[in-house]
C-alpha positions in Angstrom: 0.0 0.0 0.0 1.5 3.2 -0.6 1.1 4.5 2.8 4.0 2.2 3.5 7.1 2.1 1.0 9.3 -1.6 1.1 12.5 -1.3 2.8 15.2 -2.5 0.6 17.2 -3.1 3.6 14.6 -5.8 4.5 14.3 -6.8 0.9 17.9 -8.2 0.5 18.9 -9.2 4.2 21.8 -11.9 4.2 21.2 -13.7 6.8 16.9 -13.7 7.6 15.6 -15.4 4.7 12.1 -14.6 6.6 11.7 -10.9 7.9 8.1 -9.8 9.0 7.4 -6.3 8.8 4.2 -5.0 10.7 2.6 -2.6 9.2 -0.7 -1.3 11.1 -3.0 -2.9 13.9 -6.5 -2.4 13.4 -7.8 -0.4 16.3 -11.2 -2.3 16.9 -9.3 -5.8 16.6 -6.4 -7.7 16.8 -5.7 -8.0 13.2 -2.3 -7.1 11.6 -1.6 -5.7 8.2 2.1 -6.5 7.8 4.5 -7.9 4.7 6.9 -10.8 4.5 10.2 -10.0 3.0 12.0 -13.5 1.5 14.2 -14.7 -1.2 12.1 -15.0 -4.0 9.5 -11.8 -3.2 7.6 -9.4 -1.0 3.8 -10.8 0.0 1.1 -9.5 2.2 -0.7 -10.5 4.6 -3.0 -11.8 5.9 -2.7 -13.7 3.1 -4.0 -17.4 1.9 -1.5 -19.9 0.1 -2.8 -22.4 -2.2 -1.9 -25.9 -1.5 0.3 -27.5 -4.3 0.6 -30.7 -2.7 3.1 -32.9 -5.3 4.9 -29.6 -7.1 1.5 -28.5 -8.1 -1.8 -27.0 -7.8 -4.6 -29.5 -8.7 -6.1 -28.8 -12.0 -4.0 -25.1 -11.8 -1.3 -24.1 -13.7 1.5 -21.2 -12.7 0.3 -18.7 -14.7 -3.1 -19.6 -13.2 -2.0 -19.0 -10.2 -0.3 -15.4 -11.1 -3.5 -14.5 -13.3 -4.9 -14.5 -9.5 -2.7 -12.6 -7.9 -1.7 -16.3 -5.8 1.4 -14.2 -3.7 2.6 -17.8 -1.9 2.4 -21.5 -2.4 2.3 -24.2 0.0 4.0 -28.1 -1.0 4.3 -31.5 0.5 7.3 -32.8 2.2 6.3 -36.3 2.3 5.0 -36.8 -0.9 7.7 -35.1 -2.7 10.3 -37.1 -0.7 8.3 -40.1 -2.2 7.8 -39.2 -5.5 9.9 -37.9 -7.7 12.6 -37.9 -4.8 13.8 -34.6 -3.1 17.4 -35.4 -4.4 15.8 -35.7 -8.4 14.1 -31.8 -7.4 17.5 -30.8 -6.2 19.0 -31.6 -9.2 16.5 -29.7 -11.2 17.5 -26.9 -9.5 15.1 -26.6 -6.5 11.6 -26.8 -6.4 11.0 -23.6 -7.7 12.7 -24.4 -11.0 11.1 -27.7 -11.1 7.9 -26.3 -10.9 8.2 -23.3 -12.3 7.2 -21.2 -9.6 8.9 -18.1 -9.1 7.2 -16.9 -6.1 7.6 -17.8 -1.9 7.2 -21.7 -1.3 6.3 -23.3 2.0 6.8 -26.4 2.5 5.6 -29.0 5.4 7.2 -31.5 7.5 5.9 -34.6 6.3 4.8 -35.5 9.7 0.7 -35.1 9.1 0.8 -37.0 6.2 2.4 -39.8 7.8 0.0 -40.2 10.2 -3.2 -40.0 7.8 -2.2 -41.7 5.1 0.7 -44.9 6.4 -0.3 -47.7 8.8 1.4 -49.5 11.3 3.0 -45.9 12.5 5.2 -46.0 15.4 6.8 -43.0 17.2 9.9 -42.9 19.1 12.1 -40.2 20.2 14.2 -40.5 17.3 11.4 -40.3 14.9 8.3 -42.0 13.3 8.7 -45.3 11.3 5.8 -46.1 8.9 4.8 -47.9 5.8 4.9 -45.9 2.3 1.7 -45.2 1.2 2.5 -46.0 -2.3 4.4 -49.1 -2.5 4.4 -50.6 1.3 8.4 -49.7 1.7 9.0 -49.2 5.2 10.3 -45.6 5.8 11.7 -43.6 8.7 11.4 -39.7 9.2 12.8 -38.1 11.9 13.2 -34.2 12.4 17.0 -34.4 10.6 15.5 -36.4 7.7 12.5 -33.5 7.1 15.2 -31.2 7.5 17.4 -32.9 4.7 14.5 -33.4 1.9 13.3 -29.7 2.6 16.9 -28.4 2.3 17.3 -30.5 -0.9 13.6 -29.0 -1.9 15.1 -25.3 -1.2 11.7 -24.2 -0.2 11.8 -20.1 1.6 9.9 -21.4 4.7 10.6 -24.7 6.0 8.3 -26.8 9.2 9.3 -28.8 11.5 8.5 -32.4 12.5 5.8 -32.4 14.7 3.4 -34.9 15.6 -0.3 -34.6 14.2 -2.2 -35.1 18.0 -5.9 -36.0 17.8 -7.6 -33.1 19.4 -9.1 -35.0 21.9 -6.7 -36.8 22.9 -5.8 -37.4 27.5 -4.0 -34.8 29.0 -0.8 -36.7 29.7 -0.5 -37.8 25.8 -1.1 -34.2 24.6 1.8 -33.2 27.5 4.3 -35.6 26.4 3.8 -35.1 22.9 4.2 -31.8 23.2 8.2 -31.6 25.0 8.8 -34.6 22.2 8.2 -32.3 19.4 9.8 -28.9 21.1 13.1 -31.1 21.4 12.4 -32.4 17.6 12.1 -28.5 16.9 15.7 -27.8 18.5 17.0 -30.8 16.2 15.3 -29.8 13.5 16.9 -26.1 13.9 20.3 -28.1 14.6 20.2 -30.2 11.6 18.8 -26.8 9.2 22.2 -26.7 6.6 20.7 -23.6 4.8 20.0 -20.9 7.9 20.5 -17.9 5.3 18.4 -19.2 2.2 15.4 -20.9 4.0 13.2 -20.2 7.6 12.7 -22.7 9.9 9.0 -22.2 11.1 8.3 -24.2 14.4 5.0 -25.1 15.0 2.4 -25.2 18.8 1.1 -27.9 19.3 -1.1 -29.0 22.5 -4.6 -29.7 21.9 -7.5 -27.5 23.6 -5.3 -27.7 27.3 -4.0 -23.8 27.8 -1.1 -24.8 29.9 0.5 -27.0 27.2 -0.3 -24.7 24.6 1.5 -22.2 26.7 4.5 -24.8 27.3 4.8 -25.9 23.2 5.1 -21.9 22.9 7.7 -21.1 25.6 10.1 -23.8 24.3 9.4 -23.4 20.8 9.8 -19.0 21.1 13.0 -20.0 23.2 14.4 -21.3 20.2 14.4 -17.9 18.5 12.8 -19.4 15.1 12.1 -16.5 11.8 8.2 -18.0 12.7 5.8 -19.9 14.2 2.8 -21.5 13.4 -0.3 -22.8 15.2 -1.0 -26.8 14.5 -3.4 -28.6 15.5 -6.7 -27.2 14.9 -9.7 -27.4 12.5 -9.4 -31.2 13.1 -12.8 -31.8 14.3 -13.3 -29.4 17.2 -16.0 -26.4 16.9 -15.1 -23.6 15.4 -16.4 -21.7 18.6 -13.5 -23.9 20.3 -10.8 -23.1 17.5 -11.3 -19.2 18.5 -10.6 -20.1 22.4 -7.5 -21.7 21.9 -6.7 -19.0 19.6 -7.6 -16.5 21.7 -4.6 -17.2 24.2 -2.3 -18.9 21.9 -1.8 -15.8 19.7 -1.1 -13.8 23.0 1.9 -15.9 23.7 3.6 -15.5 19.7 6.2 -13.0 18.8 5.1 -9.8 16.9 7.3 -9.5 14.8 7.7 -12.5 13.5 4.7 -14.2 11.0 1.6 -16.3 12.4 0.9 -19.5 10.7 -2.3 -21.1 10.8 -2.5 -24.2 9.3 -5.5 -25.8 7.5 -8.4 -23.2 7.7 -9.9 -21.6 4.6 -14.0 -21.5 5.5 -14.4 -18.0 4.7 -15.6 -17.0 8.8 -12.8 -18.8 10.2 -10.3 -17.2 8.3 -11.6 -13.2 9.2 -11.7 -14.9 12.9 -8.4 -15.8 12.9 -6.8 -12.7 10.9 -9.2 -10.6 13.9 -7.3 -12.7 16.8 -3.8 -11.9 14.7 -3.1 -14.6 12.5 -0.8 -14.0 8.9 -1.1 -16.9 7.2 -3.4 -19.8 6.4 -3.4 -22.7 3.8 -5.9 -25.8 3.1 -6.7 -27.8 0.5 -10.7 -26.9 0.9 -11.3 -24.5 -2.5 -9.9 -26.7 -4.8 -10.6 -30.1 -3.2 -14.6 -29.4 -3.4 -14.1 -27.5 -6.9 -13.0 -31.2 -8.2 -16.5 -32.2 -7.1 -18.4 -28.9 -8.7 -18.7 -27.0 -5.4 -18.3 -23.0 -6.0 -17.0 -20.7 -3.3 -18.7 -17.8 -4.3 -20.1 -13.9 -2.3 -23.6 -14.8 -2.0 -22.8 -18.8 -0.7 -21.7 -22.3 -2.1 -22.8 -23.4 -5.2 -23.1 -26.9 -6.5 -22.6 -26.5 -10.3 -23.7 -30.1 -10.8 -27.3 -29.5 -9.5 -30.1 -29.7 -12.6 -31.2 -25.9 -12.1 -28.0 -25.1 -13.8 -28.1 -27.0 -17.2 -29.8 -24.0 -18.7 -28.9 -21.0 -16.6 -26.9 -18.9 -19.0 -25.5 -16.2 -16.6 -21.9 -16.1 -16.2 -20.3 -18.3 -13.1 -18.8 -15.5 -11.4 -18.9 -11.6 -12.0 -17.1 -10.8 -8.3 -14.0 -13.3 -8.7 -12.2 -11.4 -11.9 -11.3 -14.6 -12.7 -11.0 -15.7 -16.2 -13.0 -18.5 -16.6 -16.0 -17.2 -14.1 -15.9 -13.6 -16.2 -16.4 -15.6 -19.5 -18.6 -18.9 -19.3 -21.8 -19.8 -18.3 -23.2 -21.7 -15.5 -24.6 -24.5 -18.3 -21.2 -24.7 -19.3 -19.7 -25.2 -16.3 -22.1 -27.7 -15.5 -22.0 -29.6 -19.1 -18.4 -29.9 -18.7 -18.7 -31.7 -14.8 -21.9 -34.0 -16.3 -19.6 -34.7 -19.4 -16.2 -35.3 -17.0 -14.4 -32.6 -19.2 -11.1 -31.6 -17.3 -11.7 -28.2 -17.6 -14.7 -27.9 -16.2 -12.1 -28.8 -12.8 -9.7 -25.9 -13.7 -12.1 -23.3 -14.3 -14.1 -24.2 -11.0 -10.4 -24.7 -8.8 -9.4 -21.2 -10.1 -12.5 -19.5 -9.3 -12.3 -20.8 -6.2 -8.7 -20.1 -5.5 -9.7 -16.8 -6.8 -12.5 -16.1 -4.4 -10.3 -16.4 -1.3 -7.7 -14.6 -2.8 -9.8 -11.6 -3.3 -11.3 -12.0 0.3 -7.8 -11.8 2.0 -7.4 -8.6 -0.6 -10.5 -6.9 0.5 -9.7 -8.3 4.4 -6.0 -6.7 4.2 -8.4 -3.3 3.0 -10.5 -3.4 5.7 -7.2 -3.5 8.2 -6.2 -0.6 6.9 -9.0 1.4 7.4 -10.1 -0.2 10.6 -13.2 -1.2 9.3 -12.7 -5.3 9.8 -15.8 -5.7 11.7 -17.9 -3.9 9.8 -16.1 -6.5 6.7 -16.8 -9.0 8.7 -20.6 -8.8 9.4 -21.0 -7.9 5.5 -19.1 -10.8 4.2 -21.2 -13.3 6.4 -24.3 -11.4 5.7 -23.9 -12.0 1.9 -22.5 -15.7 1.7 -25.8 -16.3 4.0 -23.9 -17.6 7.7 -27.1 -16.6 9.2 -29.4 -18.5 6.9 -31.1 -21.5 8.5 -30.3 -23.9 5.7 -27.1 -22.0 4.8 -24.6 -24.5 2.5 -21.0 -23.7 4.5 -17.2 -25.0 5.0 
């Protein structure tokens, strides 16, 4: 915004890959307007990164994704590490080259994935043997091996190894899990080989119990990390519940370093969160229901499959400025899903992309003219939160 010039100084330091700059607090809330300086560009936030899981964006291509104005991009660990191999994505160059992405990449531990998706886990101290998901190998990550693949991906922001704790999981568990994956965060930091080209983001873990929460955040802040981000949550608990924890576990994070949620993109969660001070979200929600012809759109959800659409011949989208939603129809959209026509899955993934992309730009607005509540009660009165049979996320 041009109330607030970049600072080359922060544009082309040597030794923070990561810097956060805050910007402006909005006076009615605790929501930051602020910018993250790294390697490969200047983004702002609050912002929302797209998930390209295996080096890319379901059904979206780069230039997609900068037609949109997509500032950040988030990749797997895990499934990179199994296929193609981090060291084959090292030789191409890093993952940005292999991908052709030229903009800010984060990239995850691993860790969640191999507790969703491998059987027969088991978790020691050293690290988590499993079962490949795609050919039955027997594997071992610990917080060194994460390290290694993501130094060998060359992503700009880098998480640790934590482990993925059922919300409601006993006290004791949540505690012990929690000092096991604060030392994994000092090995992690230990084992980083590339302190000046990539951040090392360490994540809080600790379920809905305050004290732990406050515990995973003393030992991970004592570390001294470029970020941190909150794990843990929007796994099943209420979104009432989300906010609590949030609520005190934002208190306890740095200011001026960046605020990570991970795995929220329902439109109300993620003004929620920006309100309590979070920077950063991700998920795999817009494009994962666009495969199945769900719209995310400023009057509600729309299922593009449903029979009132075969002859509605108003285009998809006016609001998104999106390609695709600024140029077909509805009937086509919905010939292309009843005819299983690929396209039909990148136009709706890139309107949907699109849509939350534009709601962190007019939320980042808002910020700056203190006016986030007032965004706030607009943008739920439109998509219809307080309708009775409302379709949400």
């Amino acid at each position: 915004m041009e109330k607030y010039p970049l600072k080359e100084e922060l544009m082309n330091d040597p030794k923070r890959p990561v810097v956060y700059e805050l910007l402006h607090v909005e006076k009615h809330t605790g929501a930051r307007l602020g910018r993250i300086y790294t390697r490969h560009g200047v983004v702002h936030t609050p912002m929302f990164m797209p998930v390209g899981t295996q080096a890319s964006v379901k059904n979206v291509s780069p230039r997609d994704l900068e037609d949109i104005n997509s500032q950040f991009i988030l990749s797997n660990t895990y499934h990179l590490w199994v296929r193609p191999g981090d060291e084959l994505i090292a030789k191409a160059g890093g993952l940005h080259k292999f991908m052709q992405w030229n903009g800010p990449i984060l990239t995850d531990s691993g860790g969640f994935q191999v507790w969703s998706l491998s059987k027969n886990n088991k978790i020691s101290e050293k690290g988590v043997d499993f079962k490949n998901h795609v050919d039955g190998s027997q594997m071992f990550l610990s917080p060194e091996v994460a390290m290694s693949i993501q130094n060998n991906l060359g992503s700009d922001v880098m998480m640790q190894l934590d482990e993925a704790i059922p919300y409601f999981e006993t006290y004791d568990y949540v505690k012990n899990s929690v000092e096991r994956t604060t030392r994994w965060a000092k090995r992690a930091k230990e084992a980083h080989n590339r302190p000046n080209d990539q951040a090392l983001f360490g994540i809080i873990q600790g379920a809905g119990f305050k004290d732990l929460r406050k515990l995973s955040a003393d030992g991970l802040i004592d570390l001294d990390l470029p970020g941190y981000a909150v794990g843990g949550l929007s796994v099943g608990e209420s979104k009432e519940e989300m906010n609590r924890v949030l609520d005190f576990t934002v208190d306890w994070m740095p200011a001026d370093k960046p605020r990570y949620l991970m795995g929220v993109a329902a439109p109300d969660s993620l003004i929620d969160s920006a309100i309590r001070g979070i920077d950063m979200f991700d998920c795999v929600l817009p494009t994962r229901i666009a495969r199945n012809g769900s719209l995310m759109t400023k009057h509600g959800r729309i299922v593009i499959t449903n029979s009132k659409y075969k002859d509605d011949f108003s285009l998809i989208d006016e609001d998104t400025e999106d390609y695709g939603s600024n140029t077909f129809t509805k009937a086509y959209l919905h010939h292309l899903f009843k005819a299983n026509e690929l396209y039909g899955q990148n136009i709706a993934s890139v309107h949907n992309l699109r849509y939350l992309l534009k709601l962190m730009e007019e939320m980042r607005e808002a910020i700056y003219h203190d006016e986030l509540l007032d965004f706030r009660a607009q943008v739920l009165e439109d998509y219809g939160y307080n309708q009775p049979n409302a379709r949400l996320f």
